[in-house]
PAVEX-89125 format. One record per residue: residue number from 1; residue in three letters; x, y, z of N, C-alpha, C in turn. Coordinates in Angstrom, 3 decimals. Atoms other than C-alpha are relative to their C-alpha. Example, Ala and Ser with C-alpha at 12.3 -4.5 7.8 and 13.67 -1.06 7.14 Angstrom:
// PAVEX-89125
<node><pos>1</pos><code>ALA</code><n_east>0.890</n_east><n_north>-1.190</n_north><n_up>0.000</n_up><ca_east>12.300</ca_east><ca_north>-4.500</ca_north><ca_up>7.800</ca_up><c_east>0.900</c_east><c_north>1.200</c_north><c_up>0.000</c_up></node>
<node><pos>2</pos><code>SER</code><n_east>-0.820</n_east><n_north>-1.190</n_north><n_up>-0.060</n_up><ca_east>13.670</ca_east><ca_north>-1.060</ca_north><ca_up>7.140</ca_up><c_east>-0.770</c_east><c_north>1.090</c_north><c_up>0.730</c_up></node>
***
This chain:
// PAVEX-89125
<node><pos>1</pos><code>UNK</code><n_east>-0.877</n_east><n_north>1.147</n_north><n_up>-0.058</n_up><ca_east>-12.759</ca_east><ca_north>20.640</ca_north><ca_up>-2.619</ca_up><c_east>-0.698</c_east><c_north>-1.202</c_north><c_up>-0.634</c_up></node>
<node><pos>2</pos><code>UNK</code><n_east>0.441</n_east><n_north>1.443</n_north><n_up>0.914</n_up><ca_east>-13.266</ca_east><ca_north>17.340</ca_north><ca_up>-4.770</ca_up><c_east>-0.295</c_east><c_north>-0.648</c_north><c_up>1.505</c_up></node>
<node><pos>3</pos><code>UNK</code><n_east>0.515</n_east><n_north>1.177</n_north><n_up>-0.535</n_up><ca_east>-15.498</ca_east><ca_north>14.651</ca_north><ca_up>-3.178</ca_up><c_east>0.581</c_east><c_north>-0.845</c_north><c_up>0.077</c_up></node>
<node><pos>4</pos><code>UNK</code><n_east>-0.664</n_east><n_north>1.030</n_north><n_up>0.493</n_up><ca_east>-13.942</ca_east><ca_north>11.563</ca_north><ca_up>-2.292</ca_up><c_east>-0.430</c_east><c_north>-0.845</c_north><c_up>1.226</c_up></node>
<node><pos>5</pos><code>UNK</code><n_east>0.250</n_east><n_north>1.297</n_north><n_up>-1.143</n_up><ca_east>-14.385</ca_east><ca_north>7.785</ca_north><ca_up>-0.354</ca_up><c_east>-0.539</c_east><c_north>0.252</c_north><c_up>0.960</c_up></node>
<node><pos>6</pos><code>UNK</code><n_east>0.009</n_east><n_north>-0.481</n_north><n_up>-1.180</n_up><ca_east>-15.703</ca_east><ca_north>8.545</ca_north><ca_up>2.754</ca_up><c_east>-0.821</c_east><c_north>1.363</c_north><c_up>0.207</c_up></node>
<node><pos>7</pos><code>UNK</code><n_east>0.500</n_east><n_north>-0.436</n_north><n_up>-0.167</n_up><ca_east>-17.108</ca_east><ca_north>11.847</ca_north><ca_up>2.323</ca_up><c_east>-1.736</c_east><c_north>0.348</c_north><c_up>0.229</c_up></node>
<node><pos>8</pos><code>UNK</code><n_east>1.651</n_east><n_north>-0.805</n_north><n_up>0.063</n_up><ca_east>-20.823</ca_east><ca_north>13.338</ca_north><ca_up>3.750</ca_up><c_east>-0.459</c_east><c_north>0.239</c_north><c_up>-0.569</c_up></node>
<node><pos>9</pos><code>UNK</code><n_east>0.523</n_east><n_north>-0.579</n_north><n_up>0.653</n_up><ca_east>-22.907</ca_east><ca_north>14.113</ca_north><ca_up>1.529</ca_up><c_east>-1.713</c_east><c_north>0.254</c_north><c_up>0.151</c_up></node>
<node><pos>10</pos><code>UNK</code><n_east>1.517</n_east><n_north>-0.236</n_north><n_up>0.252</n_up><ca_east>-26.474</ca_east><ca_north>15.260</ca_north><ca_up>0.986</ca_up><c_east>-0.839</c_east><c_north>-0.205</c_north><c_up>-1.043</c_up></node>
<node><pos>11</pos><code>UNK</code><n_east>0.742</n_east><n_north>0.284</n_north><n_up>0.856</n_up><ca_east>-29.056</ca_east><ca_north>14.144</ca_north><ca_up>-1.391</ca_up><c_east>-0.333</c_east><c_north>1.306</c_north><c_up>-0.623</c_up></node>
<node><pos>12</pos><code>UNK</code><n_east>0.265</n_east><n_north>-1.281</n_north><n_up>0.313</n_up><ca_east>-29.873</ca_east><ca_north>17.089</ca_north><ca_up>-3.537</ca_up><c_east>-1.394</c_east><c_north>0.091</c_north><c_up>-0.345</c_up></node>
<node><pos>13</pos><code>UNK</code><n_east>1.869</n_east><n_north>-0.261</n_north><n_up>-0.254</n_up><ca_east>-33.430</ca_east><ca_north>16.467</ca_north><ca_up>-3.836</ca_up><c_east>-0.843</c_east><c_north>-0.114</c_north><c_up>1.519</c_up></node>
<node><pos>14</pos><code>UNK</code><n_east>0.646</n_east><n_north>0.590</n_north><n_up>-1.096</n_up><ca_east>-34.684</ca_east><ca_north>14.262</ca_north><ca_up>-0.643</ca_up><c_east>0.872</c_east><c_north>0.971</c_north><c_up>1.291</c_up></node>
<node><pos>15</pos><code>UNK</code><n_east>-0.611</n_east><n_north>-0.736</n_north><n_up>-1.790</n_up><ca_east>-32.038</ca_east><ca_north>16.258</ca_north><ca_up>1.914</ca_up><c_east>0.735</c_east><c_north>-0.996</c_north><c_up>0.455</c_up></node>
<node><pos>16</pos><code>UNK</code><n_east>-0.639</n_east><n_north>1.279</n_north><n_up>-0.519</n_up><ca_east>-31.393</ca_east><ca_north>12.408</ca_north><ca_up>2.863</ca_up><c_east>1.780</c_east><c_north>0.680</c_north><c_up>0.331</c_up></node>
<node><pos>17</pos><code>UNK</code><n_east>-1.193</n_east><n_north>0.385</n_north><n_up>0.007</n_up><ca_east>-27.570</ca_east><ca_north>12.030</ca_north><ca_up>4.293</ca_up><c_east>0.392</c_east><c_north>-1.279</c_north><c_up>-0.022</c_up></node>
<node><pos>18</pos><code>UNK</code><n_east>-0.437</n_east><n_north>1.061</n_north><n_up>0.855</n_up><ca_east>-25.414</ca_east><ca_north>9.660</ca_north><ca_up>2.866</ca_up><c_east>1.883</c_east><c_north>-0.017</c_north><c_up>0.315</c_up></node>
<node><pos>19</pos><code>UNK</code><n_east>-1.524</n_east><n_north>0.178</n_north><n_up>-0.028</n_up><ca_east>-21.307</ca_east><ca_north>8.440</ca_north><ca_up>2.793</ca_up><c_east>0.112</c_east><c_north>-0.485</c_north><c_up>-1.060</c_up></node>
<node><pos>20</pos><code>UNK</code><n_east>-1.118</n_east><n_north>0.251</n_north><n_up>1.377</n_up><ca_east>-19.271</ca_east><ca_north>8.255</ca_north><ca_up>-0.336</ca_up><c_east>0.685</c_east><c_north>-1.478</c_north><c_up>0.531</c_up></node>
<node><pos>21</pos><code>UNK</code><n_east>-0.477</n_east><n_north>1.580</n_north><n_up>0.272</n_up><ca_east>-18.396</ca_east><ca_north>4.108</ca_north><ca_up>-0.456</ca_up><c_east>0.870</c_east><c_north>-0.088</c_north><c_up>-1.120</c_up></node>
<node><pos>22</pos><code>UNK</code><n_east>-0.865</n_east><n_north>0.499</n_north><n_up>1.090</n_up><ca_east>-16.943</ca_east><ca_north>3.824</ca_north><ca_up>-3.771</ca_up><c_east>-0.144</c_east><c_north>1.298</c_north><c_up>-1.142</c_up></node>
<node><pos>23</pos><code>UNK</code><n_east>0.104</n_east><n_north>-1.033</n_north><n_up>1.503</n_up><ca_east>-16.052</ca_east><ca_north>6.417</ca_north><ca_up>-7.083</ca_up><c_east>0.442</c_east><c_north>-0.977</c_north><c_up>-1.094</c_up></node>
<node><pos>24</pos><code>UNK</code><n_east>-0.423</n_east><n_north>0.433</n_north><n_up>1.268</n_up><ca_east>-16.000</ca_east><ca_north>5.360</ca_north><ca_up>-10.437</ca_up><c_east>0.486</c_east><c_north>0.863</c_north><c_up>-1.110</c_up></node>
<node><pos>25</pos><code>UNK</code><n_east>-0.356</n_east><n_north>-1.043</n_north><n_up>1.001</n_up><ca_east>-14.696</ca_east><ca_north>7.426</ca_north><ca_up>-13.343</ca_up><c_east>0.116</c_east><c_north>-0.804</c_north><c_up>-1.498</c_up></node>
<node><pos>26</pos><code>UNK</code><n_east>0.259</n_east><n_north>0.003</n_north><n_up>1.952</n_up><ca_east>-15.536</ca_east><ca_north>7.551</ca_north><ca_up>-17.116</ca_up><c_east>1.014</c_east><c_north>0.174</c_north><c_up>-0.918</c_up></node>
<node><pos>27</pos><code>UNK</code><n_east>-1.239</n_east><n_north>-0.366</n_north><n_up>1.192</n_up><ca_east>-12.670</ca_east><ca_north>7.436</ca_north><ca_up>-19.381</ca_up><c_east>0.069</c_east><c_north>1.200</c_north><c_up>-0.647</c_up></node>
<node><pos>28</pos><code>UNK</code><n_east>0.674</n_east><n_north>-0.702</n_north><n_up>1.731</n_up><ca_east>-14.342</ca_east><ca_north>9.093</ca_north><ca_up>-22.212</ca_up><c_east>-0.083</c_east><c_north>1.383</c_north><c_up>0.222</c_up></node>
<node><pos>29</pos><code>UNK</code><n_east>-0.055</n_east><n_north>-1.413</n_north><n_up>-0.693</n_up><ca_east>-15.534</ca_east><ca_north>11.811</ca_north><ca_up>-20.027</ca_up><c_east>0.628</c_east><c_north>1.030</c_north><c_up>1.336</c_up></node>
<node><pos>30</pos><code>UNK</code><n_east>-0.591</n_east><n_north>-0.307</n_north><n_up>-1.325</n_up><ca_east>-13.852</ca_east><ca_north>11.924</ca_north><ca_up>-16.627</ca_up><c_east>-1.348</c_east><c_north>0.935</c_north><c_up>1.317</c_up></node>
<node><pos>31</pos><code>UNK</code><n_east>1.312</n_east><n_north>0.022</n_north><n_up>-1.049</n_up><ca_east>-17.346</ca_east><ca_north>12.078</ca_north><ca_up>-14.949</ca_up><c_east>-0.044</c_east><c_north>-0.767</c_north><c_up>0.664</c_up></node>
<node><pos>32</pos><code>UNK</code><n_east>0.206</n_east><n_north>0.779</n_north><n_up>-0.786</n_up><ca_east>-17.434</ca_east><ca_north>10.525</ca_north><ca_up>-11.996</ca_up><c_east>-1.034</c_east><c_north>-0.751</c_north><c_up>0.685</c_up></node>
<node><pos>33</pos><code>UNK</code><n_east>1.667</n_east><n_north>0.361</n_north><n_up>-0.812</n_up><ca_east>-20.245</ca_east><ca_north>8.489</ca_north><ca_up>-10.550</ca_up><c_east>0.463</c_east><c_north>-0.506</c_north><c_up>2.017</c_up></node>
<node><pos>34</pos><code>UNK</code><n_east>0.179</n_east><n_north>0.308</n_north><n_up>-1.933</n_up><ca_east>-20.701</ca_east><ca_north>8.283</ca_north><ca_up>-6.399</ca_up><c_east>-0.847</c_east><c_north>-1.160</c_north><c_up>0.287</c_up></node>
<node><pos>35</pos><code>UNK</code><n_east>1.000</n_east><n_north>0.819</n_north><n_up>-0.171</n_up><ca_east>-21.786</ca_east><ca_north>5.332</ca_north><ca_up>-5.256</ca_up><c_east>0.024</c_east><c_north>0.308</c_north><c_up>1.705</c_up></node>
<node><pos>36</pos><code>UNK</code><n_east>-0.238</n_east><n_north>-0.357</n_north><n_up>-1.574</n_up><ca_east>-22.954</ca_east><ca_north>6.308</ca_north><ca_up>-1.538</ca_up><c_east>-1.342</c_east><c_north>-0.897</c_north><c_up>0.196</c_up></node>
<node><pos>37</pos><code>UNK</code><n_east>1.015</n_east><n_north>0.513</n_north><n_up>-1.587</n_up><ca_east>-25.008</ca_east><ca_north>4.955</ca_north><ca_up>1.555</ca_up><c_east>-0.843</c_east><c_north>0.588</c_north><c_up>0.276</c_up></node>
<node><pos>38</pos><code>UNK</code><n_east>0.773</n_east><n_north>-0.795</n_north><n_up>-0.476</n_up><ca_east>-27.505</ca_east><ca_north>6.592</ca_north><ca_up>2.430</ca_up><c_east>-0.297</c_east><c_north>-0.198</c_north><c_up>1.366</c_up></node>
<node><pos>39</pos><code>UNK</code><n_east>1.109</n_east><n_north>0.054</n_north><n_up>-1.900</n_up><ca_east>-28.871</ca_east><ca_north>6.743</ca_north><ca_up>6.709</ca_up><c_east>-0.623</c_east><c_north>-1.479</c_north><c_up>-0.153</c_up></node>
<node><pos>40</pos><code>UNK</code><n_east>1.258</n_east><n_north>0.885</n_north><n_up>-0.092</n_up><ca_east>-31.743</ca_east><ca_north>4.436</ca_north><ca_up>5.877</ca_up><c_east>0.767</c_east><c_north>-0.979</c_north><c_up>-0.734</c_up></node>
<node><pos>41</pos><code>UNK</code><n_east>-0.787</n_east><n_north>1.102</n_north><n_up>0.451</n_up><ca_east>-28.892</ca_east><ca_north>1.758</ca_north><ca_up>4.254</ca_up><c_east>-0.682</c_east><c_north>0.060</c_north><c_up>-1.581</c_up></node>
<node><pos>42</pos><code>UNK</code><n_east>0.069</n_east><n_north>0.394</n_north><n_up>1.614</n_up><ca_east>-30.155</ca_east><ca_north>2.004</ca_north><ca_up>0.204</ca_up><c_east>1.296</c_east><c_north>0.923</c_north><c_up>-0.263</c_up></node>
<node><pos>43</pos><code>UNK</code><n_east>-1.025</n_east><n_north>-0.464</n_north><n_up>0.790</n_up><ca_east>-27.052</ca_east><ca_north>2.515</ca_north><ca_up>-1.786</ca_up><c_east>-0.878</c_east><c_north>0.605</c_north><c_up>-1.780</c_up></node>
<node><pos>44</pos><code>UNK</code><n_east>0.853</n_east><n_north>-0.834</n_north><n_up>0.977</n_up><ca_east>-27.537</ca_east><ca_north>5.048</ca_north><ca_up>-4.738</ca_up><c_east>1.403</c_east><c_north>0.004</c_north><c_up>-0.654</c_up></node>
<node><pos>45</pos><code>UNK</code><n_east>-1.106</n_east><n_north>-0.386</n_north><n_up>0.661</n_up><ca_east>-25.227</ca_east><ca_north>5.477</ca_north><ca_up>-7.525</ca_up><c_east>-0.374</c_east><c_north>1.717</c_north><c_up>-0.726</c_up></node>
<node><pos>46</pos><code>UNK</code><n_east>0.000</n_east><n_north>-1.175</n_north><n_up>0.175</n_up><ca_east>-25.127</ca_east><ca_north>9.377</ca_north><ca_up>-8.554</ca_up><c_east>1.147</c_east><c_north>0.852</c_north><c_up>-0.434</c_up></node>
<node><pos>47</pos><code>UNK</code><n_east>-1.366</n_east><n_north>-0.883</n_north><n_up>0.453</n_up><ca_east>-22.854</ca_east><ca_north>11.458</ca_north><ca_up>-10.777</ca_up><c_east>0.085</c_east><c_north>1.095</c_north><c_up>0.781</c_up></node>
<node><pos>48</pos><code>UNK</code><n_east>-1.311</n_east><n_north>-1.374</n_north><n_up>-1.222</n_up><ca_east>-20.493</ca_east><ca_north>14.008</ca_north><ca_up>-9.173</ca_up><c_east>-1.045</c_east><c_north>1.630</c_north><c_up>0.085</c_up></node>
<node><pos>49</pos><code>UNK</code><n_east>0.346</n_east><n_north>-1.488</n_north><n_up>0.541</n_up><ca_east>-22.123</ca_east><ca_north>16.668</ca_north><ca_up>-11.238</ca_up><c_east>-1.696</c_east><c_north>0.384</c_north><c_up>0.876</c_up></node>
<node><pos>50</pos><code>UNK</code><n_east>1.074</n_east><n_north>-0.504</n_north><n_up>-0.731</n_up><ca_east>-25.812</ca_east><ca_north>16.530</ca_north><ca_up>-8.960</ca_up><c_east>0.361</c_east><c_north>0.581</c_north><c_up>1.437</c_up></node>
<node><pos>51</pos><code>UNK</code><n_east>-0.222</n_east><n_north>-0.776</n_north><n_up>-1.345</n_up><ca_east>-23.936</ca_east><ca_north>17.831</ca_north><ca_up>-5.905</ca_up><c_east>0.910</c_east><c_north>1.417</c_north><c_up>-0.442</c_up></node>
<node><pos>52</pos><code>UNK</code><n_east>-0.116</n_east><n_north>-1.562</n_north><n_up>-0.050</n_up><ca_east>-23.105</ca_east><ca_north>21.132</ca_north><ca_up>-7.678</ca_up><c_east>1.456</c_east><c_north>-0.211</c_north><c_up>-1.088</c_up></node>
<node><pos>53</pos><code>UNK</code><n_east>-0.739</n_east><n_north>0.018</n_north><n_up>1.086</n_up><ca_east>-20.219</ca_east><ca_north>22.310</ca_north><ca_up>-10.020</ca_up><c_east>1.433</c_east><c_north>-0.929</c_north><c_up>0.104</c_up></node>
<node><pos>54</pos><code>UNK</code><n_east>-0.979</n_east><n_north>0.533</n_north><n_up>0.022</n_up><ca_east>-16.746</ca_east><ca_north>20.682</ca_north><ca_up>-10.572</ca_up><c_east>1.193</c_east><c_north>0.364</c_north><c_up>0.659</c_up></node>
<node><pos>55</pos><code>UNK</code><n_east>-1.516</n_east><n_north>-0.797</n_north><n_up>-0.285</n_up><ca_east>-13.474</ca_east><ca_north>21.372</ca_north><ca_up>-8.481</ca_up><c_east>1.235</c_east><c_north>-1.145</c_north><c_up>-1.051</c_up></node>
<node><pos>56</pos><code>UNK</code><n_east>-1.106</n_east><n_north>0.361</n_north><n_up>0.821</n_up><ca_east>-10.578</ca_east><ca_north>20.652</ca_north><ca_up>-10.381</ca_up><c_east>1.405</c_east><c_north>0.154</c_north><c_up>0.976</c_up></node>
<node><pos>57</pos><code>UNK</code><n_east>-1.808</n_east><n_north>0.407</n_north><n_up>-0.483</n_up><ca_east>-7.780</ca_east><ca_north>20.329</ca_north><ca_up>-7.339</ca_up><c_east>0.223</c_east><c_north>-1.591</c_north><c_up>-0.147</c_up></node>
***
């Protein structure tokens, strides 16, 4: 299922957990970037594509 606002996520290196705050999307490419929260409060911006492959619903 596509990521979105609000969702859990996991850092794919550190493990850290984190909440989906805001998505942005790329025109050009329709790559999305995550901007999430992390636990420890630093916000991280991170494309879609480091938490694994693409759903398309």
């Amino acid at each position: 299922m596509r990521l979105k606002t609000g969702d859990c996520v996991e850092h794919p290196q550190t493990k850290k957990k984190g909440y989906i705050i805001q998505i942005f999307q790329n025109p050009a490419c329709f790559i999305r970037t995550l901007v999430i929260r992390w636990e420890d409060g630093e916000i991280e911006e991170l494309e879609e594509l480091e938490f694994g492959p693409l759903d398309d619903e």
